[in-house]
C-alpha positions as CSV (number, residue, x, y, z in Angstrom):
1,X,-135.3,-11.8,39.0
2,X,-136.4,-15.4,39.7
3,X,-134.0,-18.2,40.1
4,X,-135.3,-19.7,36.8
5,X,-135.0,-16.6,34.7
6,X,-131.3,-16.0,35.9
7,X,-130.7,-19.6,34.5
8,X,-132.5,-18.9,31.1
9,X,-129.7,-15.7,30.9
10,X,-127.0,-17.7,31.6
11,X,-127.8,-20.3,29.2
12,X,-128.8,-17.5,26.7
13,X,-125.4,-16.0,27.6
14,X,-123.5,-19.1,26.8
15,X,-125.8,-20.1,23.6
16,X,-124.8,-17.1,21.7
17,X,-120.8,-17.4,23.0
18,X,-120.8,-20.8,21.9
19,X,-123.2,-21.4,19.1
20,X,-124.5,-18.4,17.6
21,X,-126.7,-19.6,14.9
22,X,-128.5,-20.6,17.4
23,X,-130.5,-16.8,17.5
24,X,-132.2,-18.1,13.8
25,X,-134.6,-20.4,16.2
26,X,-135.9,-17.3,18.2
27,X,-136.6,-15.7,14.7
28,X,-140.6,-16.4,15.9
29,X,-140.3,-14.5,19.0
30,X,-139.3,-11.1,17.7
31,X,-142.7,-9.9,17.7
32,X,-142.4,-10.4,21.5
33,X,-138.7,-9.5,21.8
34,X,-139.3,-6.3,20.1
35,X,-142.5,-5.4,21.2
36,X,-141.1,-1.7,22.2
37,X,-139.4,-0.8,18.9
38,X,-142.6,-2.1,16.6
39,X,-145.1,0.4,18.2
40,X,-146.4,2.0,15.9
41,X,-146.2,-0.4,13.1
42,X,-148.7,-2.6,12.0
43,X,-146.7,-5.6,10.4
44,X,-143.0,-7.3,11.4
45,X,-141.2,-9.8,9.5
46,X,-138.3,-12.1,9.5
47,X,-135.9,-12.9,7.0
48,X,-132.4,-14.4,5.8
49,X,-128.7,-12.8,5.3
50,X,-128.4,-14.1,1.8
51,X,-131.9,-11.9,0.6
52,X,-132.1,-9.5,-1.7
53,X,-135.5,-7.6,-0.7
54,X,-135.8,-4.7,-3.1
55,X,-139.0,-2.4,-3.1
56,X,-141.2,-4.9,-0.6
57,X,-144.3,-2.8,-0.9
58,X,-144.1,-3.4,-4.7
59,X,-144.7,-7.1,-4.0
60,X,-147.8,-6.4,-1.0
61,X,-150.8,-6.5,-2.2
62,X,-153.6,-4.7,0.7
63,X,-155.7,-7.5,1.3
64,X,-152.4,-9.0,2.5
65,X,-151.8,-6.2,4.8
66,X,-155.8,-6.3,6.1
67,X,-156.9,-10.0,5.9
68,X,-154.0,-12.1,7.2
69,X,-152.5,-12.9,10.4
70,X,-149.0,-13.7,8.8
71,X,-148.4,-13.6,5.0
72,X,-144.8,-15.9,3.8
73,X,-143.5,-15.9,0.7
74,X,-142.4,-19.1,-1.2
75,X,-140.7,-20.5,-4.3
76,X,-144.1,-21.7,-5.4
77,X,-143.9,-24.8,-3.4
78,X,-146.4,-23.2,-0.8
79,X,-148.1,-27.1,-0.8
80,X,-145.6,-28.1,1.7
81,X,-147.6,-25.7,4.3
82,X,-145.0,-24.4,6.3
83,X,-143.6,-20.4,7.0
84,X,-140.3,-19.7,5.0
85,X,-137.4,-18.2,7.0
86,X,-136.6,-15.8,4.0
87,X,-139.4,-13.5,4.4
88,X,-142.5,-14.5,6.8
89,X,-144.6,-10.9,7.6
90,X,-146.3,-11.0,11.0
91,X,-149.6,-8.4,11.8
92,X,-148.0,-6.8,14.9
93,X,-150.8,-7.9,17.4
94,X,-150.7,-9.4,20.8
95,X,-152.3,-13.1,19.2
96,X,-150.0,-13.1,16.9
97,X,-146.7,-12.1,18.6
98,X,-147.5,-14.8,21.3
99,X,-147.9,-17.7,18.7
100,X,-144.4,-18.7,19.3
101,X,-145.4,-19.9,23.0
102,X,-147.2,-22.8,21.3
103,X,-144.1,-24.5,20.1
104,X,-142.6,-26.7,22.7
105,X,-139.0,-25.6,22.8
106,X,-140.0,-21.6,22.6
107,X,-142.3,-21.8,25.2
108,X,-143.0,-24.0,28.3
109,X,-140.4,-26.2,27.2
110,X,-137.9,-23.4,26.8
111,X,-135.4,-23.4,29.8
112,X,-135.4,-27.4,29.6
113,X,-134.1,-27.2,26.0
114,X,-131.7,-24.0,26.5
115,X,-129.9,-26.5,29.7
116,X,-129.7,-29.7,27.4
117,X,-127.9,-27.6,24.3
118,X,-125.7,-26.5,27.1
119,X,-125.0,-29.7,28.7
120,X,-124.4,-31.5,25.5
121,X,-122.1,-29.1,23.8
122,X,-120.0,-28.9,27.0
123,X,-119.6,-32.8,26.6
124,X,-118.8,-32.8,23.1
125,X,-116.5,-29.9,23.3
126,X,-114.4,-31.8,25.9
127,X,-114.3,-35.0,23.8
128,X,-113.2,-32.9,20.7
129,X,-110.8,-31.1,22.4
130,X,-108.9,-34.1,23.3
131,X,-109.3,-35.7,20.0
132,X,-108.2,-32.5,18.1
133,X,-111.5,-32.7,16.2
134,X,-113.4,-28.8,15.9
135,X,-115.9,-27.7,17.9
136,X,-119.2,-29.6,18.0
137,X,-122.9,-28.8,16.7
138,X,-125.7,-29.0,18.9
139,X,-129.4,-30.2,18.5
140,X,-131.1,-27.0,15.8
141,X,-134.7,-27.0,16.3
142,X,-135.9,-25.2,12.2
143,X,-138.0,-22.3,13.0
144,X,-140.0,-23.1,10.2
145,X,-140.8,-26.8,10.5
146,X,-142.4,-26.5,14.5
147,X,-143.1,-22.9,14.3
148,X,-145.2,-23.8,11.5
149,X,-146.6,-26.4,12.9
150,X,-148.3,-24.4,16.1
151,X,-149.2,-21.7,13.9
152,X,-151.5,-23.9,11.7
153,X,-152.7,-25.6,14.4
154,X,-154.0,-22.4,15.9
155,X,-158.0,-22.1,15.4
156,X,-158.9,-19.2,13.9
157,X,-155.5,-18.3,12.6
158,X,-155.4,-16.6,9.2
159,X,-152.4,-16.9,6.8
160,X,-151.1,-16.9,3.5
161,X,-148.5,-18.3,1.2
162,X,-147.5,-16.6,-1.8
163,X,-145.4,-17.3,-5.0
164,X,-143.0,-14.3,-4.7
165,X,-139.2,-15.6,-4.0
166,X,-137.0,-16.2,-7.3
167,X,-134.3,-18.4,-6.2
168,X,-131.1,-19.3,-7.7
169,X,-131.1,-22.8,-5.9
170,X,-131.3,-25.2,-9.2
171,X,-131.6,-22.9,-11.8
172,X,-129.6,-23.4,-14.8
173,X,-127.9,-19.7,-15.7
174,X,-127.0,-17.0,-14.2
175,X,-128.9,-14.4,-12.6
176,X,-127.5,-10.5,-12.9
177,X,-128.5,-7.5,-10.9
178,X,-128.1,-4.3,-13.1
179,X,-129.3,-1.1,-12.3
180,X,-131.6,-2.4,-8.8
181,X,-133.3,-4.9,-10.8
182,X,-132.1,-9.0,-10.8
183,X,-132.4,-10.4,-14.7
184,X,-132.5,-13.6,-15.4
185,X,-131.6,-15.9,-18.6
186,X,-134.9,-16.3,-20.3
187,X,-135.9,-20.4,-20.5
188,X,-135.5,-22.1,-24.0
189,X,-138.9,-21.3,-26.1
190,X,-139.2,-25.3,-26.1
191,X,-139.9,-25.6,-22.3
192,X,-142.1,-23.0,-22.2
193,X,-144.7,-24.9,-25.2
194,X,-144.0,-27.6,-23.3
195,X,-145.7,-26.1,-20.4
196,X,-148.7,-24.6,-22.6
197,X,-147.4,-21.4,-22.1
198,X,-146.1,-18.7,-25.6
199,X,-142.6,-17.7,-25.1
200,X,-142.4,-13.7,-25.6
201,X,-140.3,-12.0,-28.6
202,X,-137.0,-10.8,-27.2
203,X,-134.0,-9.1,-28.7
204,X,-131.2,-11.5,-27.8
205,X,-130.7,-14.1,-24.7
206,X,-130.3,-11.7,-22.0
207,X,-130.5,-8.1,-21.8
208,X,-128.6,-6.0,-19.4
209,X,-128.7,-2.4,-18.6
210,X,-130.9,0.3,-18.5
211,X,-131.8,0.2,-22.1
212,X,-133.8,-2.8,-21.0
213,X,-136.4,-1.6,-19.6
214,X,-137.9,0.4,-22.5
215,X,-138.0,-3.6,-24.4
216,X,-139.1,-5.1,-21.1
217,X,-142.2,-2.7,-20.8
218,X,-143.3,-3.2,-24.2
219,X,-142.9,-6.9,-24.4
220,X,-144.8,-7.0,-20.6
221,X,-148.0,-5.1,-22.4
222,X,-147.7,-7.6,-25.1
223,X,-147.9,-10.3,-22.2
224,X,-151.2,-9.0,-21.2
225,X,-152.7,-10.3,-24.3
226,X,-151.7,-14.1,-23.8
């Protein structure tokens, strides 16, 4: 073991003591990381703790699984261009798995970033613990903001962003999960004119339970004529 890689272990060693959320930066690298466990597969993926997945190969469509390097689902912002942590699925292939090497502080830079985090924590930790203040944050590089970055910026690379994530983060109602499946408060008739779109008949605000989905399937055939 090279002098260099028994530094990047020790800092490793003390990142994840000291700072775990640190690991949700590396979420790029787990193609590499994991290389011996994903043979076999053809696609790898990272996500969040606060996800509810359900049936993913309901929501994959096969020209995802054939025509794209690395297929992230959005909240219909997918504009913005960048991969979303909550569910970003990778084509398990050497290009791919090594794309993580183009951002600075996950590749050549990677060592050099792992000793500042380090060296700065230590400092702050010592000032806080004689100020009786709690222990310090360090510098979080987002995963998605320079990850995306040296994806896009790769010629040749092929990917996809996709309206699939319902979020509760400024929604007005509550969402309910009954029998597997998350419901959702219908929005007011009014908004949806509004938006040139005709609101569906329904047999009250929200309906719950497994006598819903009888309604639900009739009401989404009637959909298919709008």
């Amino acid at each position: 073991m090279s002098a260099d890689t028994q530094r990047l272990v020790r800092y490793f060693e003390y990142s994840f003591k000291q700072y775990t959320y640190i690991v949700t930066e590396y979420k790029p690298t787990l193609g590499a990381v994991f290389a011996p466990y994903l043979q076999g597969y053809s696609h790898w993926s990272y996500t969040d703790l606060d996800v509810v997945a359900g049936d993913i190969p309901l929501f994959l469509e096969r020209d995802e699984l054939t025509n794209f390097d690395i297929v992230s689902w959005s909240f219909g912002d997918h504009e913005r261009l960048y991969l979303r942590g909550q569910f970003s699925m990778h084509a398990n292939s050497t290009f791919v798995n090594s794309l993580f090497a183009k951002s600075e502080h996950l590749g050549a830079g990677l060592l050099k970033e792992l000793a500042f985090k380090a060296t700065v924590h230590k400092q702050m930790s010592a000032t806080a613990l004689k100020e009786g203040k709690p222990p310090p944050r360090v510098r979080f590089i987002s995963a998605e903001g320079c990850y995306s970055s040296a994806v896009y910026s790769t010629p040749g690379i092929r990917v996809k962003i996709t309206n699939k994530i319902l979020t509760d983060f400024g929604l007005e109602g509550d969402l309910e999960v009954v029998g597997g499946s998350v419901r959702q408060c219908p929005i007011l008739p009014a908004l949806l004119h509004t938006a040139g779109l005709t609101p569906r008949a329904r047999r009250g605000a929200c309906v719950l339970g497994p006598e819903a989905d009888e309604g639900d399937d009739a009401s989404a055939i009637a959909d298919r004529g709008h």
